[in-house]
N, CA, C and O of each residue as an XYZ file, in Angstrom:
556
protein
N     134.789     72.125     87.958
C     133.816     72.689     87.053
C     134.507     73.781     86.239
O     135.318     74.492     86.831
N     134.285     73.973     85.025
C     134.726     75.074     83.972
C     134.400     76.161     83.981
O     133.185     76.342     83.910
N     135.214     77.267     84.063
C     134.657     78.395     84.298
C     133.669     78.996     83.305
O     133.339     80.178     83.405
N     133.216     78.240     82.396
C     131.921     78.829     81.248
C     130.441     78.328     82.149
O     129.388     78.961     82.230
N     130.751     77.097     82.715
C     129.902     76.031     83.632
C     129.564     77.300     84.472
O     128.768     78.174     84.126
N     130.111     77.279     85.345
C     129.492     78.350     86.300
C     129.362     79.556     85.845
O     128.457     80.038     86.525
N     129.720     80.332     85.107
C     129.223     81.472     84.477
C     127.689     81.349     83.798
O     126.884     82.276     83.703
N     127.539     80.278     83.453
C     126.283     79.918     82.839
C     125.152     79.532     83.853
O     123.955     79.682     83.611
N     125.701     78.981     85.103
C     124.540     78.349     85.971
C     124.290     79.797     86.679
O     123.236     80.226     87.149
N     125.783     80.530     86.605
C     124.741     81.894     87.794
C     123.998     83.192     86.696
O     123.292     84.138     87.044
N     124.349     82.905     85.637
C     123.006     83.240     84.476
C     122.154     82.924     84.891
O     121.325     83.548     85.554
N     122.200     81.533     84.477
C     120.591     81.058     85.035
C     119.430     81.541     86.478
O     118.296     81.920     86.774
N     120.575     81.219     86.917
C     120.332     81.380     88.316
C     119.729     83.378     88.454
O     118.574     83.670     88.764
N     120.498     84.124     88.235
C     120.335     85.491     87.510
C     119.026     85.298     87.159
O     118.102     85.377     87.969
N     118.896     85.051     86.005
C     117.318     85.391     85.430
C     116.477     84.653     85.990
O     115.373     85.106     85.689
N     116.350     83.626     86.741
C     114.985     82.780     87.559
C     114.808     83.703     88.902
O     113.722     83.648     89.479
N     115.865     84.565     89.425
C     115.944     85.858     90.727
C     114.930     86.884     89.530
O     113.977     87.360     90.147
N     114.927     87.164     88.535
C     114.703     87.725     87.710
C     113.175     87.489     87.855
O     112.450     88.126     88.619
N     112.762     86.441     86.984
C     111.610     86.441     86.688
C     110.521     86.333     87.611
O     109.331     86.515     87.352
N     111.174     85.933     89.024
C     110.268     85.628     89.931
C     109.705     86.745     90.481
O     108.539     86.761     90.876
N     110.583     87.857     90.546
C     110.318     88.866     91.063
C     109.467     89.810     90.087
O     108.636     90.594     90.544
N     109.738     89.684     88.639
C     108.477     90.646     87.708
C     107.574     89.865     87.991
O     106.498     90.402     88.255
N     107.613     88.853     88.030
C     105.843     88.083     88.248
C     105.162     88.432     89.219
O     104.036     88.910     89.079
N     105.970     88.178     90.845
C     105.226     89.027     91.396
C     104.936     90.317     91.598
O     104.290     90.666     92.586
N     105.556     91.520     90.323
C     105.077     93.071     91.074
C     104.454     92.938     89.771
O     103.982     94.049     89.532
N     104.160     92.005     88.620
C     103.126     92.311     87.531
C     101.608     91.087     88.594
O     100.770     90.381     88.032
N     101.641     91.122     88.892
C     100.404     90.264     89.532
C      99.631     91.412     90.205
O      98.401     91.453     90.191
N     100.384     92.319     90.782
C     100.023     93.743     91.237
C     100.045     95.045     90.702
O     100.066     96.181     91.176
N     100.032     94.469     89.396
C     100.452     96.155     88.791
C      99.633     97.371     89.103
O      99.944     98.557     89.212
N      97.797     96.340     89.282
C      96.907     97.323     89.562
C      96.671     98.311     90.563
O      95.715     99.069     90.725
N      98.034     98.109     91.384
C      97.707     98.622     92.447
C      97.703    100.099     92.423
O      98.437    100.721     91.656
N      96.890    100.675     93.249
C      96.974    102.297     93.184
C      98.570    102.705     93.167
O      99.079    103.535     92.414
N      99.103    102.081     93.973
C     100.836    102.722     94.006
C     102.045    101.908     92.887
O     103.254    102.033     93.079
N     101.417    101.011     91.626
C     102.160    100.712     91.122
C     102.783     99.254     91.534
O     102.684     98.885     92.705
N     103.399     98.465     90.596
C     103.499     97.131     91.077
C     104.525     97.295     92.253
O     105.205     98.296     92.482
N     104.500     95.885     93.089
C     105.032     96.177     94.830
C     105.490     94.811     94.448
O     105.336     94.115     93.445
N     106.190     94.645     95.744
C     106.725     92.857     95.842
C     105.871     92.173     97.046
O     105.224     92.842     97.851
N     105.932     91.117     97.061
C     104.930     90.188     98.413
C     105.635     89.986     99.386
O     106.456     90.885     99.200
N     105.940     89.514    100.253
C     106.314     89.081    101.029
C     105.155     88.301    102.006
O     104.327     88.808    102.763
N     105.495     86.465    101.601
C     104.860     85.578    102.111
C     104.458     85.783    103.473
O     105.287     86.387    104.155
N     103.089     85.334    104.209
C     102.852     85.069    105.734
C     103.412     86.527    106.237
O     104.402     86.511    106.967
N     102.593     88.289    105.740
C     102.612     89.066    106.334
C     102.074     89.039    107.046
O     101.527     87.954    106.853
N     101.575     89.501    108.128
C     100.833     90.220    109.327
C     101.114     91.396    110.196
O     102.119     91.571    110.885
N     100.168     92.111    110.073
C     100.018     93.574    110.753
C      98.721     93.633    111.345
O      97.656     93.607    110.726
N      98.934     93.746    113.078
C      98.037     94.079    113.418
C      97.947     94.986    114.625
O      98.743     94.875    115.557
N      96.734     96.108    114.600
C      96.666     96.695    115.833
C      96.586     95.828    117.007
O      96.301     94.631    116.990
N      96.912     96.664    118.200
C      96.837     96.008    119.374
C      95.341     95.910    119.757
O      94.347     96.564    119.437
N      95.499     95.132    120.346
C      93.620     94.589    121.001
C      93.660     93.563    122.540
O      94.531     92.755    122.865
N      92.458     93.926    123.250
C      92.412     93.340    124.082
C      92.247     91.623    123.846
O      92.797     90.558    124.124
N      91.124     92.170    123.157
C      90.279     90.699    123.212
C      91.312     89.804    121.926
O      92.351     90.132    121.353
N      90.555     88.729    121.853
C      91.358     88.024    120.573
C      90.715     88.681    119.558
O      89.827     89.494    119.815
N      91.082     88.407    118.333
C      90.420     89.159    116.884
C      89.721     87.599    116.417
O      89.974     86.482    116.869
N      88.752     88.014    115.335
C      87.780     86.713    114.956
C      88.490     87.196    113.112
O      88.495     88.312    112.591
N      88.802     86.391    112.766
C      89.149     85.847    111.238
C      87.764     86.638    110.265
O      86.729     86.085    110.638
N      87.531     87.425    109.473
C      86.869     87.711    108.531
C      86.444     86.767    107.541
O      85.239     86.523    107.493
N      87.372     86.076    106.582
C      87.286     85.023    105.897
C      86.954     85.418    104.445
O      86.511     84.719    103.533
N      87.297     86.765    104.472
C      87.156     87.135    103.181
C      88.306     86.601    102.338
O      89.408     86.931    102.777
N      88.324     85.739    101.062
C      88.788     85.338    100.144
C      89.183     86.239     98.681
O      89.792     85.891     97.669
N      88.706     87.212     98.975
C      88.799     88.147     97.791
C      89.494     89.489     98.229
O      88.789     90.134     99.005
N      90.626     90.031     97.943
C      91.041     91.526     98.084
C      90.396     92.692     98.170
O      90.168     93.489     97.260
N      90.042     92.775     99.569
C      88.839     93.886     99.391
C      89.626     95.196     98.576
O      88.823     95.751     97.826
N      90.913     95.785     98.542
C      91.487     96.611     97.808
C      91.433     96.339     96.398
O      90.546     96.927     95.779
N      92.378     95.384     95.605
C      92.468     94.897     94.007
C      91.473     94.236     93.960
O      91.532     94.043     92.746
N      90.239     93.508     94.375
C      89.707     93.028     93.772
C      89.376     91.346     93.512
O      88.407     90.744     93.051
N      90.696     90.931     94.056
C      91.775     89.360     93.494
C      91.624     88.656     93.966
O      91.863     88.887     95.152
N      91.159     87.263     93.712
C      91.115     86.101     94.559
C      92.440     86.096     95.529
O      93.346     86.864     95.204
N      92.611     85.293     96.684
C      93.725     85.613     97.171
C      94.075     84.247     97.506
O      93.570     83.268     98.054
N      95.549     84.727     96.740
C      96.906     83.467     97.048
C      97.142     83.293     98.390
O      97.619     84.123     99.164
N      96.784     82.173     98.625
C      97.218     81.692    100.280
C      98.631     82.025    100.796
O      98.921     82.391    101.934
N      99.776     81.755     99.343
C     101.256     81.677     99.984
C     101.287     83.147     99.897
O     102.139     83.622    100.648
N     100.571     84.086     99.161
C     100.925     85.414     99.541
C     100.439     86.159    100.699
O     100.987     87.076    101.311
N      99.788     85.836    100.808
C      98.529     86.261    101.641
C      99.105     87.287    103.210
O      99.848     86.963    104.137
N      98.344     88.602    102.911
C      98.650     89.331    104.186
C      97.373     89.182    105.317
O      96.373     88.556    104.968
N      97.443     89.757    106.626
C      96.383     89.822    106.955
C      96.703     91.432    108.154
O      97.780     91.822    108.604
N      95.999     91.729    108.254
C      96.016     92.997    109.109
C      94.092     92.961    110.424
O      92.918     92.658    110.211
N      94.721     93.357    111.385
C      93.288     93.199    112.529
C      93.445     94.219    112.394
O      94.536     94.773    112.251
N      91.571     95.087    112.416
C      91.106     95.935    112.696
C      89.818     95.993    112.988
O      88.875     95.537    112.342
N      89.815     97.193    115.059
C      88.826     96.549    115.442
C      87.950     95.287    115.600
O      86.773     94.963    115.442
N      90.011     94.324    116.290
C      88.779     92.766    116.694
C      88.516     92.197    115.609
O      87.852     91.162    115.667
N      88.949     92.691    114.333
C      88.606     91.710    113.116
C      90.400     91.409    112.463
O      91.413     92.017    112.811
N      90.277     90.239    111.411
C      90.952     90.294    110.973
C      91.044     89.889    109.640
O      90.888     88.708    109.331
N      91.348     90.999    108.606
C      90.957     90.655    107.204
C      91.973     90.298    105.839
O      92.761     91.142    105.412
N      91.900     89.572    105.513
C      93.059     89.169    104.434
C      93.279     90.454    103.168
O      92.503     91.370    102.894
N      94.654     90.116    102.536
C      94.806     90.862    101.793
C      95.640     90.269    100.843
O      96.354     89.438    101.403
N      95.882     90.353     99.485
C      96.697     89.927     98.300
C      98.141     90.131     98.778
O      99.101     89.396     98.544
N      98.119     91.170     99.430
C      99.753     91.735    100.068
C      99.939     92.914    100.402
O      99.201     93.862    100.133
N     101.146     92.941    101.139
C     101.344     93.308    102.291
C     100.601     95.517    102.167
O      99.970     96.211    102.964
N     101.305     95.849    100.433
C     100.587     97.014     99.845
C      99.386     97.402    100.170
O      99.105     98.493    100.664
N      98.337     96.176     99.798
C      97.040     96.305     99.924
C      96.739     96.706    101.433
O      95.859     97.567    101.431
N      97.121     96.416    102.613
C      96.928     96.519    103.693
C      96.960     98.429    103.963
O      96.022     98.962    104.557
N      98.220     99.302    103.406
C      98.227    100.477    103.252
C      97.157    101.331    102.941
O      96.577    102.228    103.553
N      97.009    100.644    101.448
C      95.668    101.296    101.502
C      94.375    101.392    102.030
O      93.607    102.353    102.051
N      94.194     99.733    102.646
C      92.980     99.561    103.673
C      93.376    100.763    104.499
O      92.532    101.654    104.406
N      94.127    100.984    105.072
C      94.146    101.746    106.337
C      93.703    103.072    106.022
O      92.989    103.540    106.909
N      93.944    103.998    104.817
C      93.492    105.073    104.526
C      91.970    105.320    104.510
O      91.505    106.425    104.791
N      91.255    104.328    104.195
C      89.597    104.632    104.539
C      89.133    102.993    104.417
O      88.845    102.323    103.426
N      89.191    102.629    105.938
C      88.888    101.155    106.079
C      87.394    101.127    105.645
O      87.169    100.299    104.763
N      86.603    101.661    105.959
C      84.855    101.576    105.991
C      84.654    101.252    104.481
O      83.907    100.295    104.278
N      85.108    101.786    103.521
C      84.978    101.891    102.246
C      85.610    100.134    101.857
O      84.957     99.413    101.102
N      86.447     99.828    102.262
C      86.688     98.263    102.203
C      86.195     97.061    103.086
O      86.142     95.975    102.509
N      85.892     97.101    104.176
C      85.130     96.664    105.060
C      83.621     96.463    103.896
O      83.083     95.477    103.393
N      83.372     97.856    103.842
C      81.870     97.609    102.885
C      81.720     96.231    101.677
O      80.804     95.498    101.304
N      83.539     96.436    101.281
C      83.367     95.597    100.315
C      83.442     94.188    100.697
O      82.944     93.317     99.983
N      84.042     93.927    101.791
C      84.650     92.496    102.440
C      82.681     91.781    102.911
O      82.172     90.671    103.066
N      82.228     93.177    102.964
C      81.246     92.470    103.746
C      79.575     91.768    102.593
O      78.785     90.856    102.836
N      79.671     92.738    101.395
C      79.555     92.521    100.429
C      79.723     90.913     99.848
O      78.956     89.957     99.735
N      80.807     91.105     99.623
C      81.507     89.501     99.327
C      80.973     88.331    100.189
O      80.300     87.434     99.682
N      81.285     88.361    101.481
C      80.403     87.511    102.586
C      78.996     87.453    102.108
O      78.395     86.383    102.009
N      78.684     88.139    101.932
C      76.904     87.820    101.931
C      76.078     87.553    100.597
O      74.856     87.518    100.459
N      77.376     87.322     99.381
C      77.001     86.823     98.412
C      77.703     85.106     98.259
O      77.417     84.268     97.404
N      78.256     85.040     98.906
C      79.469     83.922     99.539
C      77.959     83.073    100.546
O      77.601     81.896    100.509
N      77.508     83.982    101.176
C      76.402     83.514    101.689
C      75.305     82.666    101.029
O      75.094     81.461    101.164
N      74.612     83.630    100.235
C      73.380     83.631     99.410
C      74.299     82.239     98.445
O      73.873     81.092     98.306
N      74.960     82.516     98.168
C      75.374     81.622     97.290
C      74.956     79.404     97.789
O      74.303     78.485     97.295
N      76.108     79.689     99.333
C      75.847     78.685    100.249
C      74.583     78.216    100.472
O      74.308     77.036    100.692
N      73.302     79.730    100.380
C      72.139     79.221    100.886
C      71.569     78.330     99.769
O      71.082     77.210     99.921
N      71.739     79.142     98.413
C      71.021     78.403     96.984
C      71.727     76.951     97.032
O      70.892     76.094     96.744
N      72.917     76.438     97.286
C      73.573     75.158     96.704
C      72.679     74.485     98.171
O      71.825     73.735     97.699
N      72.598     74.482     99.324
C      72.135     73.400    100.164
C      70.241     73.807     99.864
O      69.370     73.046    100.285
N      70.006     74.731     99.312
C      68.202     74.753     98.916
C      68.011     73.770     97.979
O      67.010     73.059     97.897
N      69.351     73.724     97.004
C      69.079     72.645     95.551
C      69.332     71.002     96.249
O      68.780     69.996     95.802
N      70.243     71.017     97.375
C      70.955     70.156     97.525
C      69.617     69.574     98.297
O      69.569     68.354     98.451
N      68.694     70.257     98.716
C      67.636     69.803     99.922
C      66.690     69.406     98.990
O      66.117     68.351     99.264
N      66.361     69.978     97.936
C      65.115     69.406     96.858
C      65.718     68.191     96.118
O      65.016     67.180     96.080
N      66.769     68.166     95.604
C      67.116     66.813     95.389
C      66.446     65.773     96.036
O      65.532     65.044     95.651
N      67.128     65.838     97.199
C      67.495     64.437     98.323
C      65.704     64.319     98.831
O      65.271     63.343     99.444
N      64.843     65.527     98.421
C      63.174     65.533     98.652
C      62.590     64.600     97.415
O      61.738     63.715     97.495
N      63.132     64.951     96.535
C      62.526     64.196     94.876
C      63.057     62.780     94.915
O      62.644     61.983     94.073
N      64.086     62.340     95.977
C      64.326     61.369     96.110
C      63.344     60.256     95.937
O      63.685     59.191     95.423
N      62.037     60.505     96.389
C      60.836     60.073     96.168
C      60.171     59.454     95.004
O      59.551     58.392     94.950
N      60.482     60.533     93.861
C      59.858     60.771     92.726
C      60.996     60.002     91.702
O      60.952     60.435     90.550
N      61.891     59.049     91.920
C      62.722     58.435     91.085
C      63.685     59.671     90.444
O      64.094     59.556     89.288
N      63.830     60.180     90.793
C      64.773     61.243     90.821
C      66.232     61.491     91.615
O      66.221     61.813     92.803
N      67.385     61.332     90.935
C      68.710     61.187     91.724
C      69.273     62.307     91.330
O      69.399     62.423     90.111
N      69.707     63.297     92.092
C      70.227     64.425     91.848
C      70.486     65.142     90.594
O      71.507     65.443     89.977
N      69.164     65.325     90.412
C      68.619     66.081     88.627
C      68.439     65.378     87.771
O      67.948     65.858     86.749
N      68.777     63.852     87.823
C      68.363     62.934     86.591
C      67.148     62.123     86.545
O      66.678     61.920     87.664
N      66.730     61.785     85.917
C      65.622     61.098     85.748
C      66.095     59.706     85.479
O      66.899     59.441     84.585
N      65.423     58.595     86.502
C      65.892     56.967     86.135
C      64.764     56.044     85.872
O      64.982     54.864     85.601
């Protein structure tokens, strides 16, 4: 191989180390401490007797953010265990958990209400079934 050849592929190579890494600390810029890096399949958790039960919150109770599975942190507290955008976000949970908890729990119970309205519509349908009616259309 020519030495321009490889000077050029570890360019490349250079700026794709490059870009991967602004993408992920601009995905976080919002964070109170400024953009951070991820690090995939974190976990932090206090010690506990019992097992911890999964929260299932989908949303960053800190930023806000739907949350990327491949980024995804999670930290137990008190027997729970709640996801996070990354590994940052977990820091700040810890400074006043109640205040995020509030929000995780928030989220659940509109996550809820939500579940309840789609199987209430989903139940009047399959009732009008009766009335020549197939899931909102008229035949």
């Amino acid at each position: 191989m020519s030495k321009k050849k490889i000077i050029l592929v570890a360019v490349v190579l250079f700026m794709f180390g490059l870009t991967t890494s602004s993408f992920a600390q601009m995905k976080c810029a919002g964070h109170p401490s400024g953009g951070h890096k991820h690090n995939s399949s974190v976990s932090t958790t206090q010690t506990s007797q019992e097992k911890a039960v999964a929260v299932g919150n989908k949303v960053c109770p800190v930023l806000n953010e739907k949350i990327d599975e491949r980024n995804k942190a999670t930290y137990e507290y008190k027997g729970k265990v709640y996801n996070f955008c990354c590994a940052s976000c977990i820091e700040e949970f810890k400074k006043d958990p109640q205040k995020y908890i509030k929000k995780v729990k928030e989220e659940l119970q509109a996550e809820s209400k939500e579940m309840q309205h789609k199987t209430q519509m989903e139940s009047e349908v399959e009732s009008a079934g009766d009335k020549d009616v197939h899931r909102g259309h008229q035949h």
